[in-house]
C-alpha positions as CSV (number, residue, x, y, z in Angstrom):
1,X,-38.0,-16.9,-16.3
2,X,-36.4,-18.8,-13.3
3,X,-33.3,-18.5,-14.8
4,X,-33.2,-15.1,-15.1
5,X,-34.2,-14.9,-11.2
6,X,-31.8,-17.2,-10.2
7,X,-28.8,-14.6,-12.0
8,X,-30.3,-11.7,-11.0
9,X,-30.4,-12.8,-7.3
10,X,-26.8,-13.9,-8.1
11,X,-25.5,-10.5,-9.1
12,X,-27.3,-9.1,-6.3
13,X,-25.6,-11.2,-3.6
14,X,-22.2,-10.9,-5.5
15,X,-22.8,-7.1,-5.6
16,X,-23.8,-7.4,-1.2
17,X,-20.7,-9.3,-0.6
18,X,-18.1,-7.1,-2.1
19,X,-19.7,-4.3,0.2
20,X,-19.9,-6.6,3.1
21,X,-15.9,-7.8,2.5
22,X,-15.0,-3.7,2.0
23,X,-16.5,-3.0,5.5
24,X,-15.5,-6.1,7.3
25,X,-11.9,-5.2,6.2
26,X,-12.4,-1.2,6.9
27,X,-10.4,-0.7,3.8
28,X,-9.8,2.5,2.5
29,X,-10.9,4.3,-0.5
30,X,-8.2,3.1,-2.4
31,X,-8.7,-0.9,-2.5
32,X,-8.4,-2.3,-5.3
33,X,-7.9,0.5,-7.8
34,X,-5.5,1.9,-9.3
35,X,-4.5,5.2,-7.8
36,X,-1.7,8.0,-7.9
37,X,0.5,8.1,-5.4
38,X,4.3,9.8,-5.3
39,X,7.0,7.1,-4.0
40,X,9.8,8.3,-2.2
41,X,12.8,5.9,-1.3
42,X,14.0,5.9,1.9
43,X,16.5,4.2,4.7
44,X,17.4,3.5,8.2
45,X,20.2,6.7,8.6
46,X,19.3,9.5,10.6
47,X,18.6,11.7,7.7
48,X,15.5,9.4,6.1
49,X,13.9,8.9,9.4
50,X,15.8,10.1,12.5
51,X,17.0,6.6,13.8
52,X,19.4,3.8,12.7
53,X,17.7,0.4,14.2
54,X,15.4,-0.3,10.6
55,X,12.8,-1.1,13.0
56,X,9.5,0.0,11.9
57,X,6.2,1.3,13.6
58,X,4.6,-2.4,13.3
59,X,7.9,-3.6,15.3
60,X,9.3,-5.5,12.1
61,X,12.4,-5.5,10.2
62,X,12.5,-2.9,7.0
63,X,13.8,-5.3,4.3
64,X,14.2,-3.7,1.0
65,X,11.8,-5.0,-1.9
66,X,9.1,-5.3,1.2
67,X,8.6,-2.3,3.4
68,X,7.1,0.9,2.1
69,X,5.7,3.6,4.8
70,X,2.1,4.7,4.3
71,X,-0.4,7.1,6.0
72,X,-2.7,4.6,7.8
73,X,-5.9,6.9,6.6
74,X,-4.5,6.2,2.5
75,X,-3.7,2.5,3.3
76,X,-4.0,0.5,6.2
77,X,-0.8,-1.0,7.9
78,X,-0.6,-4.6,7.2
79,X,-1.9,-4.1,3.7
80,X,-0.6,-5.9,1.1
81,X,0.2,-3.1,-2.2
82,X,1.5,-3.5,-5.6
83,X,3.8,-0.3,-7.0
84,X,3.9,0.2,-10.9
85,X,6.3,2.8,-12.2
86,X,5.5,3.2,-16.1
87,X,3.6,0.2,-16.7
88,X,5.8,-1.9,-14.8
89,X,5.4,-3.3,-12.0
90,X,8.0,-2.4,-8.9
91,X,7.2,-5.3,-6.6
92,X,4.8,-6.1,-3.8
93,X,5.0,-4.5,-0.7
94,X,4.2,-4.5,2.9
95,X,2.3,-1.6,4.6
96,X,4.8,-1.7,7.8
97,X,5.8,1.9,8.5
98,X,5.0,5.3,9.2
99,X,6.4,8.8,8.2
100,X,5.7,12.0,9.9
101,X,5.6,13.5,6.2
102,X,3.8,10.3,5.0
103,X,0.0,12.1,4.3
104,X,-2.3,11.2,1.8
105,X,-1.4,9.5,-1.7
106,X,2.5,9.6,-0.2
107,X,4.4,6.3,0.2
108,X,8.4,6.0,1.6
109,X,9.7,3.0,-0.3
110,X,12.3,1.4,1.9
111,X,16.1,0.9,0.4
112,X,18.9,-0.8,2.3
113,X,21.3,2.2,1.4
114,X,21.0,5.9,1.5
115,X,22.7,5.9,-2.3
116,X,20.0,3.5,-3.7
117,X,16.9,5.1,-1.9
118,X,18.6,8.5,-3.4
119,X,19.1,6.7,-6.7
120,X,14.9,5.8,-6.4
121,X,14.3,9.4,-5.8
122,X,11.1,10.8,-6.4
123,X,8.5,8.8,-8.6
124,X,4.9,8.6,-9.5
125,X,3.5,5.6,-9.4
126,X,0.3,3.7,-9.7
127,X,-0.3,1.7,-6.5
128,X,-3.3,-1.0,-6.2
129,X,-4.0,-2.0,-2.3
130,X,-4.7,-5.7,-3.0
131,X,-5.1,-7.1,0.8
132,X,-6.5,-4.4,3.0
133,X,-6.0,-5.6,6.7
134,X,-6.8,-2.3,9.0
């Protein structure tokens, strides 16, 4: 009998603590599950965003294979995201920019050129929010 109250009291402070570390982080609805989202690639020329300096909202660099533009109500800047495209996975990227047209389950993928963020295109993915800063 004491071992079956000593597990249930377990679950129940595992089960606390994952609500406790959700609010501490004030993530989203999206942490850690796999959600929808349509990834569009993007650059530093005028067309993508207006400007040429590649400096993003959070003052960094965009570095291809890092940066991807969120809306900070889907996915807190900072955040740390993994992007599958058919069952494979893209890479892991940084939450480090903004996009005027960046609203809900939208992400701007970040490409060096214009040509390769045109070749990216368009693409649903599956996107998992794995650190959650906010």
């Amino acid at each position: 009998m004491r071992g079956i109250k000593k597990k249930i009291s377990l679950i129940a402070a595992l089960i606390i603590l994952c609500f406790v570390v959700q609010a501490d982080a004030k993530q989203s609805n999206f942490y850690g599950q796999v959600n929808k989202f349509t990834v569009y690639g993007y650059c530093a020329c005028k067309k993508c965003c207006g400007k040429t300096d590649g400096i993003t909202y959070t003052e960094t660099k965009a570095i291809q294979d890092r940066t991807i533009a969120v809306d900070q109500n889907s996915i807190p800047l900072g955040s740390t995201v993994l992007i599958y495209y058919e069952n494979s996975l893209v890479g892991i990227y940084q939450a480090e920019d903004i996009g005027a047209d960046i609203k809900g389950n939208k992400i701007d993928m970040y490409f060096d050129s214009h040509s390769d963020a045109n070749d990216w295109g368009v693409r649903e993915c599956e996107v998992i929010i794995v650190d959650a800063k906010g």
